[in-house]
C-alpha positions in Angstrom: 40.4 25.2 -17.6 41.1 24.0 -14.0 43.7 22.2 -13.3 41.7 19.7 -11.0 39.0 20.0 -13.5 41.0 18.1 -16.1 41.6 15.4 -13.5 38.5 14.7 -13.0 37.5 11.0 -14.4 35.1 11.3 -17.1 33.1 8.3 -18.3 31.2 8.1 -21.2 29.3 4.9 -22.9 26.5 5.0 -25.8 23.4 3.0 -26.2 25.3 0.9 -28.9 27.9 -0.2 -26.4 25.1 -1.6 -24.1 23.6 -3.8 -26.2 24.1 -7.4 -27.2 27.4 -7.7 -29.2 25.7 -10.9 -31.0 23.1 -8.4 -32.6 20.3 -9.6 -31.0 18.7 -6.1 -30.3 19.0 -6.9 -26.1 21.0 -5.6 -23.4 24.9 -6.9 -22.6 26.4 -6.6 -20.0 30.6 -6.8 -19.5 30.1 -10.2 -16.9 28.6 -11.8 -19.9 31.5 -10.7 -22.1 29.0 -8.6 -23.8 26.5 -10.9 -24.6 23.0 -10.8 -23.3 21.8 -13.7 -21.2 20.4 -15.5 -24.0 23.5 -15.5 -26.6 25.5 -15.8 -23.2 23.7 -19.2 -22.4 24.3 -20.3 -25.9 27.6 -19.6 -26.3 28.5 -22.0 -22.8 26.3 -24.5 -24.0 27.6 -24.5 -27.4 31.4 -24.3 -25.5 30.1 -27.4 -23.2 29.1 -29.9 -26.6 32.1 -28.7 -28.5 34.3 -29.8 -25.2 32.0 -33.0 -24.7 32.8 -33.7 -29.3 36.9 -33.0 -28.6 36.9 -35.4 -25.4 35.2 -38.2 -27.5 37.0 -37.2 -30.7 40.5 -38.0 -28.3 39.2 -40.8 -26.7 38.7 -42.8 -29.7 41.9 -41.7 -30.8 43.7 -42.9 -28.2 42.2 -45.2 -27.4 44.4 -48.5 -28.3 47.5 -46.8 -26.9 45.9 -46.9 -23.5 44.5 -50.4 -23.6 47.7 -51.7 -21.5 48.0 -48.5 -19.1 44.0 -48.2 -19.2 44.7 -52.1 -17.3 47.0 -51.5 -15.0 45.0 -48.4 -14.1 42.3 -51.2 -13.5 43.9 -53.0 -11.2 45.0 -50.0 -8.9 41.6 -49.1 -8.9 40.4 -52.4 -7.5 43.7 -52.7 -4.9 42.3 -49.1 -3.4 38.7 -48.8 -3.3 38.7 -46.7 -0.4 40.6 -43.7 -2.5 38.4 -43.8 -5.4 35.3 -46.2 -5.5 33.8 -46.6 -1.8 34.2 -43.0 -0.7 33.2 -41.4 -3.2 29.3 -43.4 -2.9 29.4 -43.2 1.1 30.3 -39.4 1.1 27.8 -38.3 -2.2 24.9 -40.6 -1.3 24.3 -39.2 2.3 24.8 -35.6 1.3 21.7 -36.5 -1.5 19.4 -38.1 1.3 20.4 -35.0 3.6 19.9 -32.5 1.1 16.1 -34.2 0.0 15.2 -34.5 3.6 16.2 -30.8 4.0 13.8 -30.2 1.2 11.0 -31.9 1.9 11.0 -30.4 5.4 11.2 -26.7 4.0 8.5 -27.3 1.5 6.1 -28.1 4.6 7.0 -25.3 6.4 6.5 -22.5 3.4 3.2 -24.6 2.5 2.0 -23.0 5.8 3.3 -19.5 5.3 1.2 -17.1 3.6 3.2 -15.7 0.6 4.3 -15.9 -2.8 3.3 -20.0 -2.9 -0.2 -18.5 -2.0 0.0 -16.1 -4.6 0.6 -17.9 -7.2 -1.4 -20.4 -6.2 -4.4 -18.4 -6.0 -3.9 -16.3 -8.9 -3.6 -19.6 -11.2 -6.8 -20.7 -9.0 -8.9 -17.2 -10.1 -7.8 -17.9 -14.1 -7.9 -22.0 -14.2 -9.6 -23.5 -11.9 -8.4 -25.7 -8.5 -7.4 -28.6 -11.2 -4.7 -26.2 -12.8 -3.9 -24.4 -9.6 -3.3 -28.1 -8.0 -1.2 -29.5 -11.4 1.2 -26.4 -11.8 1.4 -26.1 -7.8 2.9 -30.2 -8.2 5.4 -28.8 -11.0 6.5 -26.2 -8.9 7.0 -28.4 -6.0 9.2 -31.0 -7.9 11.6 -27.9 -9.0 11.8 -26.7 -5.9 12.5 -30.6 -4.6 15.3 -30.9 -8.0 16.9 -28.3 -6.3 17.3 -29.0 -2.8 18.3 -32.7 -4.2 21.0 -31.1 -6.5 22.1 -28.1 -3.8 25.7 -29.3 -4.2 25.5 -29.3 -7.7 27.4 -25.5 -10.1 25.0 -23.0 -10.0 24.8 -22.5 -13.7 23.8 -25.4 -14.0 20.6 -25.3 -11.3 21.0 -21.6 -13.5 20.1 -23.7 -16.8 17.3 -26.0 -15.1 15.2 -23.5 -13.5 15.5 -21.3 -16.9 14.0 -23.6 -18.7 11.2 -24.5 -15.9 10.2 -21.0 -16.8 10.1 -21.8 -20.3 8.4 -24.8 -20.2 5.8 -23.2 -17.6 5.1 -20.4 -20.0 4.7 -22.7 -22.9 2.5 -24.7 -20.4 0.3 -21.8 -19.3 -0.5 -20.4 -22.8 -2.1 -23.9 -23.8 -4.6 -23.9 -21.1 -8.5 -22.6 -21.3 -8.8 -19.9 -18.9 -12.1 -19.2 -17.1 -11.7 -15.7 -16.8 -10.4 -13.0 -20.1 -8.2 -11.0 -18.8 -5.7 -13.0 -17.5 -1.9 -11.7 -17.9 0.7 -14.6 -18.7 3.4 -11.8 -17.5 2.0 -11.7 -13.7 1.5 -15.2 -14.0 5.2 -15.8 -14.5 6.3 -12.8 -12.5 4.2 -15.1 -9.4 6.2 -18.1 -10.5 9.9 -16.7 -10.6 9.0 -14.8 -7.3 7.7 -18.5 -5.7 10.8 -20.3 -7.0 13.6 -17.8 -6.3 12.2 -16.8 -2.5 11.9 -20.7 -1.6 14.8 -22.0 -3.0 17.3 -19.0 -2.0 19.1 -20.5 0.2 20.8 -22.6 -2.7 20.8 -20.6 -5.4 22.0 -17.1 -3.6 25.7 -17.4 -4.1 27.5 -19.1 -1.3 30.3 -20.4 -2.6 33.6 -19.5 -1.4 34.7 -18.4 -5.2 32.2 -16.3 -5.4 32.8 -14.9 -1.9 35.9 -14.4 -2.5 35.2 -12.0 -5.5 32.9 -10.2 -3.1 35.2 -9.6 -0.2 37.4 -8.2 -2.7 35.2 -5.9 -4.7 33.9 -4.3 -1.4 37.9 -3.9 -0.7 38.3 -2.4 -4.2 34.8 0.4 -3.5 36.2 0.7 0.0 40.4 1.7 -1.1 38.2 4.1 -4.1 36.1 5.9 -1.9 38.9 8.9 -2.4 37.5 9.1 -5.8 33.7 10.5 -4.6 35.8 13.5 -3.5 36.0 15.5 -6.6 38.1 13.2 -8.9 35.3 12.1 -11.0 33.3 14.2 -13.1 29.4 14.1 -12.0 26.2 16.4 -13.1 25.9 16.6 -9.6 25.3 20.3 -8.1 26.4 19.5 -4.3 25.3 22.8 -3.4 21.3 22.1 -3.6 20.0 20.3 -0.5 17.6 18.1 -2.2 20.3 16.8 -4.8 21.7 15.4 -1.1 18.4 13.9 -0.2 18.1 12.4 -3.4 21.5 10.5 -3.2 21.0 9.7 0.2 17.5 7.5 -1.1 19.9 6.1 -4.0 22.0 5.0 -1.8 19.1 3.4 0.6 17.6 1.8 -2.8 21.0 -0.2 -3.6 22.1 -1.5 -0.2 18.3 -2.4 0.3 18.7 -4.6 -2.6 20.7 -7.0 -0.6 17.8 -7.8 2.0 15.3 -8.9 -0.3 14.9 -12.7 -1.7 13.6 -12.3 -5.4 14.9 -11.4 -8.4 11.9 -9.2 -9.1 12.3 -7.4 -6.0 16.1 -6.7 -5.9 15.6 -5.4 -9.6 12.9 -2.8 -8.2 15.7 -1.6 -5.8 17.7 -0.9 -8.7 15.1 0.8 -10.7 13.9 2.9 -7.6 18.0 3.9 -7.3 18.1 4.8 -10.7 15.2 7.3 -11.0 16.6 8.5 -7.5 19.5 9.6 -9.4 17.8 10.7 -12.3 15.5 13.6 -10.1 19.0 14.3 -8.5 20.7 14.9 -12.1 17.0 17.0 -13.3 17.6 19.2 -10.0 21.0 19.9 -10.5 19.9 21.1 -14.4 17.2 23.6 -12.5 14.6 21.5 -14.2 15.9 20.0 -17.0 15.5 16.1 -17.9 18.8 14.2 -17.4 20.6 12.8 -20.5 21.9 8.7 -20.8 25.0 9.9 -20.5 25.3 11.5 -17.0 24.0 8.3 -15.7 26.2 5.6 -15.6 29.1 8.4 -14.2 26.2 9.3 -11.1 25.8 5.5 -10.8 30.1 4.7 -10.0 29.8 7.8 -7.7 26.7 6.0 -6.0 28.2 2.4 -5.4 31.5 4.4 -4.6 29.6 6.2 -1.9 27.5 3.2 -0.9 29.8 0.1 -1.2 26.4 -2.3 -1.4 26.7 -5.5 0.4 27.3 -8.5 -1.7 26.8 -6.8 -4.7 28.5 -9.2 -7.1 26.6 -12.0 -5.9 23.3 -10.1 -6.4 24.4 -9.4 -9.8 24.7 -13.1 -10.6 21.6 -14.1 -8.7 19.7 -11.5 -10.7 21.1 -13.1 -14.3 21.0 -16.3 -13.2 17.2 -17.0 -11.8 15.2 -14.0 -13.1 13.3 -14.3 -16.0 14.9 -13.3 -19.1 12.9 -10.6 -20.5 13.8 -8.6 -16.7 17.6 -8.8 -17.4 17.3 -8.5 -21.3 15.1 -5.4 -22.6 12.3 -2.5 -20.6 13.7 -0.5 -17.9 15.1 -3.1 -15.4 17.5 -4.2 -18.2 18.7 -0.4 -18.7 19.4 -0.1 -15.4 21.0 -4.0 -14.5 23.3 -3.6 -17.7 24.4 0.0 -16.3 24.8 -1.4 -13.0 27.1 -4.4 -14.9 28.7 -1.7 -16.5 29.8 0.3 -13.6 31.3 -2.4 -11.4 33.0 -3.6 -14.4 34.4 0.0 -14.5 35.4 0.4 -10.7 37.4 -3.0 -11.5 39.6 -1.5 -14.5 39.8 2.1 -13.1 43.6 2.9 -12.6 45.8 5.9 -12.4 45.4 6.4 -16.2 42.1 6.6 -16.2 42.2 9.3 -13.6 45.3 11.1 -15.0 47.4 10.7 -12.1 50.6 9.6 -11.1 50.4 5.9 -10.7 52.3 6.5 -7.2 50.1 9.0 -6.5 47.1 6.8 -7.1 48.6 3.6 -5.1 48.9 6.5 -2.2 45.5 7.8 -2.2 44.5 3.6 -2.4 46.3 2.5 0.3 45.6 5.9 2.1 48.6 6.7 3.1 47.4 10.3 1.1 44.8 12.0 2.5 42.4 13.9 -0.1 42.8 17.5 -0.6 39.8 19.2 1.1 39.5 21.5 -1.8 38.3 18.6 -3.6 35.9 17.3 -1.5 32.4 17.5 -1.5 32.5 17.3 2.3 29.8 18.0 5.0 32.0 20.4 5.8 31.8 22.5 2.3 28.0 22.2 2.4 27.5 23.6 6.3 29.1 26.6 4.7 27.2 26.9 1.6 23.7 26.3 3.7 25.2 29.3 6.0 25.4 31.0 2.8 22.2 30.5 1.5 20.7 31.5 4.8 22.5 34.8 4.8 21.5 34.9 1.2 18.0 34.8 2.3 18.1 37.2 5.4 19.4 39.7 3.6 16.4 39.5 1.1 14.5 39.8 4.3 16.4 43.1 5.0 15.5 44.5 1.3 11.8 43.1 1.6 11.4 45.4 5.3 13.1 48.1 3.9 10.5 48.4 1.0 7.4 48.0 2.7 8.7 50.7 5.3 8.6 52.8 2.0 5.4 51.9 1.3 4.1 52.6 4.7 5.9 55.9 5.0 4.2 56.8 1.7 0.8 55.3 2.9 1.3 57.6 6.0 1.6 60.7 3.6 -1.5 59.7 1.6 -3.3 59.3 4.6 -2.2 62.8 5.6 -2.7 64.2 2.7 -6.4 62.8 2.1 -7.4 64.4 5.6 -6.9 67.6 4.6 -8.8 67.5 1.5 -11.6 65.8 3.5 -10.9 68.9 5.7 -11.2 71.7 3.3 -14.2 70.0 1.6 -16.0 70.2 5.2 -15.2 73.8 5.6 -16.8 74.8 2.2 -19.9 72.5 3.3 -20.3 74.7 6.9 -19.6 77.7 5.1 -22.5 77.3 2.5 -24.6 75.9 4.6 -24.2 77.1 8.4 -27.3 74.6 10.2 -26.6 72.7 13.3 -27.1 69.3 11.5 -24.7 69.8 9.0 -22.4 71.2 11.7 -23.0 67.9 13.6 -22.5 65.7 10.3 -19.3 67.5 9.9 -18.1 66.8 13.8 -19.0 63.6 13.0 -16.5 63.7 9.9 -14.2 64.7 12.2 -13.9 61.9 14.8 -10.8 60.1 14.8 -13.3 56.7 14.5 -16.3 57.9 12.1 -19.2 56.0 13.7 -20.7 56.2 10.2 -18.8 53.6 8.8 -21.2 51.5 10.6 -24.2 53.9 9.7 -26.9 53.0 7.4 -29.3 54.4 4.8 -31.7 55.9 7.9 -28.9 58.5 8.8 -28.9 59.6 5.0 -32.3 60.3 5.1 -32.4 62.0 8.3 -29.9 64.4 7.2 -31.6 64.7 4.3 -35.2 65.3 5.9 -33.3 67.7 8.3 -32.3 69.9 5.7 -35.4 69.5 4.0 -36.8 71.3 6.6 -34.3 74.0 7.3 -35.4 74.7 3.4 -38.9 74.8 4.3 -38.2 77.2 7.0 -36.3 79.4 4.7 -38.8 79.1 1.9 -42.2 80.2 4.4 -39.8 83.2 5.9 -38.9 84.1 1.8 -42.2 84.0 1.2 -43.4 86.3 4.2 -40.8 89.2 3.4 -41.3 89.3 -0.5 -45.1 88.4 -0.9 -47.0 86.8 -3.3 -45.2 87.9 -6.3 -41.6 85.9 -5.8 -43.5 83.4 -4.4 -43.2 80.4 -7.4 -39.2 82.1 -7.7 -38.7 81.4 -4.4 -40.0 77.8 -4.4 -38.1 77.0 -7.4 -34.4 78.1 -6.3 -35.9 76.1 -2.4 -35.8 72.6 -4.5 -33.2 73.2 -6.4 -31.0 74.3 -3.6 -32.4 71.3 -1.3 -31.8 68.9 -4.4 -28.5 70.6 -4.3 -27.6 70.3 -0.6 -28.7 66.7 -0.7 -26.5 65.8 -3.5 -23.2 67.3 -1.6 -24.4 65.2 1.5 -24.6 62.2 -0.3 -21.6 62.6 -2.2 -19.4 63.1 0.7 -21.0 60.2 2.5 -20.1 58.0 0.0 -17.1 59.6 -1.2 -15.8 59.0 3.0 -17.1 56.0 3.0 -15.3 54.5 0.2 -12.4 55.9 0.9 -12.0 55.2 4.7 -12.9 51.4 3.3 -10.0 51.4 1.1 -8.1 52.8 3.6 -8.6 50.5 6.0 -8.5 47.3 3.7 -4.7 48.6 2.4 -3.7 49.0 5.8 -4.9 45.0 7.2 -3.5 44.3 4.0 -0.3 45.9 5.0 -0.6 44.5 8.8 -0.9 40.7 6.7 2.4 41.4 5.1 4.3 42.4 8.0 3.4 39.6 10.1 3.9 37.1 6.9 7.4 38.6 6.5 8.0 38.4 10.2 7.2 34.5 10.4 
């Protein structure tokens, strides 16, 4: 095997290792320390009590040993009130009334805007009624109105309260008499999460500067491992087919799109529309075949290596934060979002082990004070060549195709040749046995380099015929004349069956030309088709 072959990173995960490690039968992702978003949330809230039960647990403890200090802590409280007790009302109480006016002012703007608020409004309208509509449209509001009010407050937490909005929305929802039958509770809360994630972005899209922070440097990671693309990890990926480019290029469209958008629904269609992107590319590298689980996740690194999405992280945690749980947890989307956890997790462990190197070596191509052999690149470069190629691959079919239907036309020509001299002996046997002047003249007309009888119809037929009908008459009276009444029935007898004769060789030929000439002249606008086919 090649050597750089065997450098080449290969990754490699089962189904098993994507799902929940609590058992649950849903999707984990690495962010999550394997848990899916339901265990995860359990497990923090669980971690939360047990923290609250310890803090109490100690505090009751201790609580007689810090009477006298828990005093004289007291009183330094009361001697500075400007450290701890008045600043901390006069700088959180006006950031509340800001944040609520804030609020109240963005509501009444987006109740104007045509959007997902109309949406869902309408669509609960159409099912429930204006009572309904009005009632859950109140209960959105007031969300949307906790939020802005607690905008300073962690983002698991707002995380945790819209979560269970959902919940108690759906569990609201499936207790109400609908007007129509064939209402679908999963649009209905597909509207809502859409409504409550595009309004309240803004807040609950990651801003803060931790958070940033682990963006800027993730994007610095993609950006110092962009070497990797360039042959040192292992892909399905056959460079050399044009569309298998295209393909990546949309991929890579897909995930940076995913960015722009507001919703959690929508940013996890970019993903899915990524991922099957990536999926045609893998099928047209396999000439057809369907793409296996496990060349996925390896073209997914190679695509956010290529693409180095914007805020990507943050995304992440938006998504599993404020999109509804069956989205993140199970179907399609949570294939592709655990994959996608998966992957980034991977680019953040992936060392100089994992791609059999030198760890100097790897800190050089990093910092890129190495440049990438071109050997192992899957360059433009590489692929200007191998189009080249592939045209000269093609002309040179071009060449072969002329060359045979030069044959074929040569041995057309011969045919052709050969046919006119049959049609030319058969036409000297016909003026020999019969020497008239109309036959003569049927025979020059044979002869014309453009038969006008191609275009002649039944009437000349019969005029030859009646023509030679009458040279046979003529022949008969004068037989009749020289041996007398005694050959006379002879002599008629051996007239019709020599004019039945004659016109039976006439009609023959006639159609026999005909036919032929026809053929002829099809093969050879056939032939003329082909040419100027082969020529575009």
């Amino acid at each position: 095997m090649d050597a750089s072959q065997d450098r080449k990173l290969r990754v490699q995960i089962t189904e098993q290792e994507l799902l929940c490690k609590n058992g649950c039968g849903f999707y984990g992702t690495p962010q999550w320390n394997g848990f899916c978003s339901k265990c995860w949330r359990l497990s923090q809230q669980k971690k939360t009590i047990d923290h609250h039960k310890n803090r109490s647990l100690l505090s009751n403890t201790d609580e007689q040993k810090n009477d006298s200090r828990s005093s004289r802590f007291k009183s330094m409280l009361r001697k500075s009130p400007s450290m701890f007790s008045s600043s901390s009302p006069s700088t959180s109480e006006p950031v509340q009334s800001v944040s609520h006016s804030s609020s109240t002012a963005t509501l009444q703007t987006a109740a104007n805007i045509p959007g997902p608020h109309e949406k869902l409004y309408k669509y609960v309208l159409e099912y429930f009624g204006p009572n309904v509509a009005k009632d859950i449209d109140n209960k959105c509001r007031s969300m949307l109105e906790k939020i802005f009010v607690n905008a300073r407050a962690p983002l698991d937490d707002i995380s945790e309260s819209v979560q269970a909005f959902y919940q108690s929305m759906k569990e609201y929802i499936s207790k109400l008499k609908l007007i129509k039958n064939d209402f679908n509770q999963g649009t209905f809360m597909s509207e809502l999460e859409e409504y409550i994630c595009t309004e309240a972005y803004d807040i609950i899209f990651s801003d803060r500067a931790d958070e940033e922070a682990a963006d800027l440097s993730m994007q610095d990671r993609i950006r110092s491992l962009n070497w990797v693309t360039a042959g040192f990890l292992e892909t399905a990926f056959d460079f050399s087919i044009l569309s298998v480019h295209n393909y990546i290029d949309e991929a890579v469209t897909y995930i940076i799109d995913l960015n722009q958008y507001r919703s959690a629904r929508e940013k996890l269609n970019c993903l899915v529309s990524c991922s099957k992107m990536l999926f045609d590319a893998l099928k047209e590298s396999r000439s057809g075949a369907p793409a296996s689980a496990d060349e996925f996740l390896p073209a997914l690194i190679y695509i956010i290596l290529h693409a180095n999405p914007p805020l990507i992280l943050s995304n992440m945690k938006f998504i599993s934060r404020f999109a509804l749980p069956s989205r993140v947890m199970r179907g399609e989307s949570g294939y592709y979002f655990t994959n996608l956890s998966c992957a980034l997790q991977f680019i953040q462990d992936m060392n100089a082990e994992s791609l059999h190197m030198d760890k100097e070596e790897f800190e050089a191509y990093t910092s890129g004070r190495l440049g990438v052999p071109l050997n192992n690149r899957e360059s433009d470069r590489n692929m200007a060549i191998k189009a080249m190629e592939k045209g000269l691959k093609l002309f040179d079919g071009l060449l072969d195709d002329q060359a045979k239907l030069d044959d074929r036309i040569t041995a057309f020509s011969g045919q052709m040749e050969e046919n006119c001299e049959k049609y030319a002996e058969q036409i000297n046997t016909l003026l020999s046995e019969h020497p008239s002047e109309e036959i003569k003249k049927f025979c020059k007309t044979l002869r014309d380099p453009e038969p006008p009888f191609l275009v002649a119809t039944a009437s000349m037929e019969n005029e030859l015929l009646i023509d030679g009908k009458d040279t046979l008459e003529n022949e008969k009276d004068t037989g009749e004349v020289e041996k007398g009444t005694v050959e006379k029935d002879t002599v008629e007898n051996e007239s019709v069956e020599r004019e039945k004769a004659i016109a039976e060789d006439v009609k023959d030929i006639v159609e026999d030309a005909k036919d032929t000439i026809g053929t002829e002249n099809d093969t050879v606008e056939n032939e003329k088709n082909t040419v100027e086919s082969e020529k575009i």
